[in-house]
Each structure stands twice: as structure tokens, then as C-alpha cells.
matplotlib code that plots the C-alpha trace (Angstrom):
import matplotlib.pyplot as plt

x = [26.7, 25.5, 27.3, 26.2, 27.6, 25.7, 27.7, 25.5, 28.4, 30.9, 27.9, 27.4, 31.3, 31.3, 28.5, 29.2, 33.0, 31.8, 29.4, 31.5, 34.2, 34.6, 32.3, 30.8, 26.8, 25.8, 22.3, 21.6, 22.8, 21.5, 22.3, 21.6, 21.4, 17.7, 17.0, 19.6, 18.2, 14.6, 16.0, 18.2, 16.6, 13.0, 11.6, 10.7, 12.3, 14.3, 17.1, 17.5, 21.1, 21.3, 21.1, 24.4, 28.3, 29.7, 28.3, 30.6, 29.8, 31.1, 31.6, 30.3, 26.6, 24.3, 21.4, 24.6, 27.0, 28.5, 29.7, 26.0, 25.0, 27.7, 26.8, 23.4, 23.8, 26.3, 23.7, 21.4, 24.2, 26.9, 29.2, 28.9, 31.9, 32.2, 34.1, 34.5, 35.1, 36.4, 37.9, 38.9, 41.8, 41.4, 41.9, 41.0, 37.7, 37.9, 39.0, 35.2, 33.6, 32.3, 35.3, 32.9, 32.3, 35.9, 36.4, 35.6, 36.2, 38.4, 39.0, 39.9, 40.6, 38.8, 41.7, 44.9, 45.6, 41.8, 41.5, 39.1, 41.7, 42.6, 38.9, 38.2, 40.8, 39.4, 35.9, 37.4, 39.7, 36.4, 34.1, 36.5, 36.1, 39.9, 40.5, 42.4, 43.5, 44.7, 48.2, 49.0, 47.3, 49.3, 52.7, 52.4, 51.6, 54.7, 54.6, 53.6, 56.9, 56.1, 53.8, 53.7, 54.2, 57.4, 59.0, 58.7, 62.2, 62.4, 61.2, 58.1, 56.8, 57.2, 55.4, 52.9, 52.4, 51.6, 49.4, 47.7, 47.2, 45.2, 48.0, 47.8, 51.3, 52.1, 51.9, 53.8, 56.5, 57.0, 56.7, 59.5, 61.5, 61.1, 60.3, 56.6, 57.9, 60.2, 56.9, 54.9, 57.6, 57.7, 53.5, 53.9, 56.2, 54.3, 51.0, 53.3, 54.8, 51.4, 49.7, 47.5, 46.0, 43.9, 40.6, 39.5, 36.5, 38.7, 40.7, 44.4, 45.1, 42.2, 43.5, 47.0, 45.5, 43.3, 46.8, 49.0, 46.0, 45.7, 49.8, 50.7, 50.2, 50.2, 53.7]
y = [-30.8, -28.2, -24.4, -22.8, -19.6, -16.3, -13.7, -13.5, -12.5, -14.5, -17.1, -16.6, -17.0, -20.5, -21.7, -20.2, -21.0, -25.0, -25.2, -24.6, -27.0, -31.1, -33.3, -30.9, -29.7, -27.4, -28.4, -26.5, -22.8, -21.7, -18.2, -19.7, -22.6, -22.4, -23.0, -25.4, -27.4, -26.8, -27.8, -30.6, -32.4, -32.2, -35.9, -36.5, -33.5, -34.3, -32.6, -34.4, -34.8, -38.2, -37.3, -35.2, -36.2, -33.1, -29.9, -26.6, -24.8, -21.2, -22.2, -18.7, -18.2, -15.1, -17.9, -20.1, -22.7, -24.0, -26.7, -27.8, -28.0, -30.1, -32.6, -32.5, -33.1, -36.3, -37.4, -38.4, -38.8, -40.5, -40.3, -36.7, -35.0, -31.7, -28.6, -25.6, -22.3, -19.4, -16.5, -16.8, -19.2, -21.1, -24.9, -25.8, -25.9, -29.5, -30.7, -30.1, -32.8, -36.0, -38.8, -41.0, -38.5, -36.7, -38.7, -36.3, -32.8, -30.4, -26.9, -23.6, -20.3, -17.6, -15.1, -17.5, -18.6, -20.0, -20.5, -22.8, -25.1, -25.8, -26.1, -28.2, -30.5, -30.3, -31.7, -34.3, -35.3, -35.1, -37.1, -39.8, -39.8, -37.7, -34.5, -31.2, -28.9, -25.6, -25.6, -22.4, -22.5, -26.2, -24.6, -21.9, -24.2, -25.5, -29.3, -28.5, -28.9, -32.5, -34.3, -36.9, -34.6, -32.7, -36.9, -37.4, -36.6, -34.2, -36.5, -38.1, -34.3, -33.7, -36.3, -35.7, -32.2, -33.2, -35.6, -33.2, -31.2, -34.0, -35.6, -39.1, -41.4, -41.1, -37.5, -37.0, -39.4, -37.0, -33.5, -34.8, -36.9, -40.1, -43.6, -44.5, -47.7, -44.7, -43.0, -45.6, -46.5, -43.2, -43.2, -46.4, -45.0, -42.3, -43.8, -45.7, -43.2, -41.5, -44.8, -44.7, -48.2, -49.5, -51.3, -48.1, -46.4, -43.7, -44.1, -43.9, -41.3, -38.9, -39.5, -38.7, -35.0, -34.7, -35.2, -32.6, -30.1, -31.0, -31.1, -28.3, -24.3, -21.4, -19.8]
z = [22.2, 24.4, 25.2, 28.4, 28.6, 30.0, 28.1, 24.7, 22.3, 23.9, 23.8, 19.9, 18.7, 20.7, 18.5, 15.7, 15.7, 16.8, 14.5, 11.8, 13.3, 11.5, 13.4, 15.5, 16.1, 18.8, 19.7, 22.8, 23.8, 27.0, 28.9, 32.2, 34.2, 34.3, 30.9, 30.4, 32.7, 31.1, 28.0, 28.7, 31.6, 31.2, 30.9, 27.1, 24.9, 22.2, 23.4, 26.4, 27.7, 26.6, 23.6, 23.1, 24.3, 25.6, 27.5, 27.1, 30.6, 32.1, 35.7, 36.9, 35.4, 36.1, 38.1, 39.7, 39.3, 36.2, 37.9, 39.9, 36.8, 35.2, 38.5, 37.4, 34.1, 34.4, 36.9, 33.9, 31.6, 33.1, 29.9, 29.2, 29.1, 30.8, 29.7, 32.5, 30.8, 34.0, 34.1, 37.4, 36.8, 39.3, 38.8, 42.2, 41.9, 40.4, 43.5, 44.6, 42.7, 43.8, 43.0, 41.1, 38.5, 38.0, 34.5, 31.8, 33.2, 31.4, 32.4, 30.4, 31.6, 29.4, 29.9, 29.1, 25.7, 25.0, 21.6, 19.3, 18.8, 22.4, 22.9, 20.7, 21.6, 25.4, 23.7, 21.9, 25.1, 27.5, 25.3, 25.4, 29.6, 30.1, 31.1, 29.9, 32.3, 30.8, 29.9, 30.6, 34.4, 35.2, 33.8, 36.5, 39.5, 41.7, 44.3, 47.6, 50.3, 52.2, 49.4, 47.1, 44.9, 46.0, 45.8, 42.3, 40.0, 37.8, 34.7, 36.8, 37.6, 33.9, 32.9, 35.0, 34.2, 31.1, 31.4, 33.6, 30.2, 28.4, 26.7, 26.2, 26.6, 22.8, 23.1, 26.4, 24.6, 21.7, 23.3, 26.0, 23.4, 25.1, 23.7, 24.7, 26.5, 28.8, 28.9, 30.4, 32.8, 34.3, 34.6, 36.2, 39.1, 39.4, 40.3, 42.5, 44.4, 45.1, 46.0, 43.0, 41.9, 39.0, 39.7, 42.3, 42.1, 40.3, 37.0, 37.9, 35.4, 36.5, 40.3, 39.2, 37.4, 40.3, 43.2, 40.8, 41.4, 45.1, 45.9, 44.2, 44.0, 41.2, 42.1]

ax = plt.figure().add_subplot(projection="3d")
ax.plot(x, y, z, "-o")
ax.set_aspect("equal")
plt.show()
């Protein structure tokens, strides 16, 4: 995997705190966008983004955008799974991505409850093509008045908000108490309420993230 990250100690404790994790190999630490992009997308180097499953990027680095650079990056790796790192807590900025690409993208805030856990989680969620959206930041946010959102019960917006947090259905069933069958009902009315379909261009479950971020607000 790769870490981009332009704060040099906060740089080092994510590779040395991965590196030392099960299963995980940091093969590429870059300061900048620049030199990750030297480094990863130059035609021919071994350590060509093909070649690893999941990039760890801060969203705000010192030559430009995290995020460019995640774009970039799943351009010539489609089934790379991004992680955003921000301290600016701001979820929105998913909403900015291309639709065709929004599988895969997770996003922690540096100055919430980050922890190499919860990171590592968000790399193991990501390299399977979901998403994590930090818990913390989706706790705070409330459904917009007039929206798809604001229509769902109380149990559907629940659900919801946790499967905005990278849980899959098994988990969502046993942090709520609910039998998975209850569990999959409640997705199922869900992606009805908000018109969301399988067989689009989007997976229903990354649309369904993507509509709590877009219909609702940090309160």
C-alpha cells in the first residue's frame, strides 16, 4: 500500500504503526503529490500503482490535492481503494468525485477519534470496493427538511447511518439488535424510498452513503 501524507512525523507513525500491523506492507511514502505520482505512475517502475491495493492519502498536501491525486491514481488502477485523511472535517468533499469512481473511498478526520484500528479497518473496508465514513463526523450530521432523507423512519435513518460508517449488514444487524433478514429489509426500503436501483452505473450501497452525505448537515 501506499501513505501520502506531507507532515513527516505524522508521515512516519502511519508507516511504522502499518507496517507493523497483520497483513499489511507500506511500499510507498511520499510527502507530496509530486513524488507520489513520480513514484507510482511512471510507466515501468516496480512500484507502479498496479501493483499495491490501497493508497492512504491526506486530502490537503503542501503541492495540492489529496483527492486529484486519488482520481489520478484510480485512473490507472481502477480497484484501488482510497483512504482521505483531513483535518478539516468535512465529509462533503466526497460529493466531488466523478460517480463512476465513488466505490472504494473512505474518509477519516485526523482530529476525531482516528486511531490505527479505525484505520485499519477503513483499508480493509476500501480494498474490498466500500467505503468508511468517520463515525464520529456521520453521528454529528442531521437529514436535510424536504429530502429523501428527512422521509425515512427512525429505524431506516439508523440503518443508514451505519452503513454510512462502513458496516456491512451483519454488522448493522448486531450493533442495532436486529436479525439480518430485519436488516436487509430495512436496506431494501431504503434504496427504495431514495429511488436507488441495482444494475446503475453506481453500486446502490455507495449511492445510498453518497445521498446521507448529500441530504443531510453537521448540526
Amino acid at each position: 500500500m501506499a501513505v501520502v501524507e506531507d507532515q513527516a512525523l505524522f508521515r512516519q507513525l502511519l508507516v511504522t504503526g502499518l507496517d507493523a500491523a497483520p497483513g499489511v506492507s507500506v511500499s510507498v511514502a511520499a510527502a507530496d503529490a509530486a513524488s507520489a505520482r513520480r513514484t507510482l505512475l511512471h510507466e515501468g517502475t516496480d512500484l507502479a500503482v498496479r501493483s499495491i491495493d490501497v493508497a492512504v492519502l491526506d486530502v490537503q498536501l503542501g503541492d495540492g490535492s489529496g483527492i486529484d491525486l486519488g482520481v489520478d491514481l484510480r485512473a490507472a488502477n481502477p480497484a484501488l481503494g482510497i483512504v482521505l485523511l483531513s483535518a478539516t472535517d468535512s465529509l462533503d468533499v466526497l460529493l466531488d468525485l466523478p460517480r463512476t469512481i465513488t466505490h472504494g473511498w473512505s474518509y477519516l478526520s485526523k482530529t476525531s477519534a482516528l486511531s490505527l484500528p479505525a484505520l485499519l479497518r477503513a483499508i480493509e473496508v476500501s480494498a474490498e470496493g466500500r467505503s468508511v465514513f468517520d463515525p464520529e463526523l456521520v453521528a454529528r450530521r442531521r437529514p436535510r427538511r424536504g429530502t429523501g432523507l428527512s422521509r425515512l423512519s427512525t429505524r431506516q435513518y439508523e440503518v443508514l447511518r451505519l452503513l454510512a460508517e462502513g458496516l456491512s449488514n451483519a454488522g448493522i444487524a448486531s450493533r442495532l439488535g436486529l436479525a439480518p433478514r430485519s436488516v436487509d429489509n430495512h436496506i431494501a426500503g431504503i434504496y427504495a424510498e431514495l429511488g436507488l436501483a441495482s444494475g446503475g452505473v453506481v453500486n446502490p450501497r455507495v449511492a445510498a452513503a453518497l445521498r446521507f452525505l448529500d441530504e443531510s448537515a453537521a448540526s
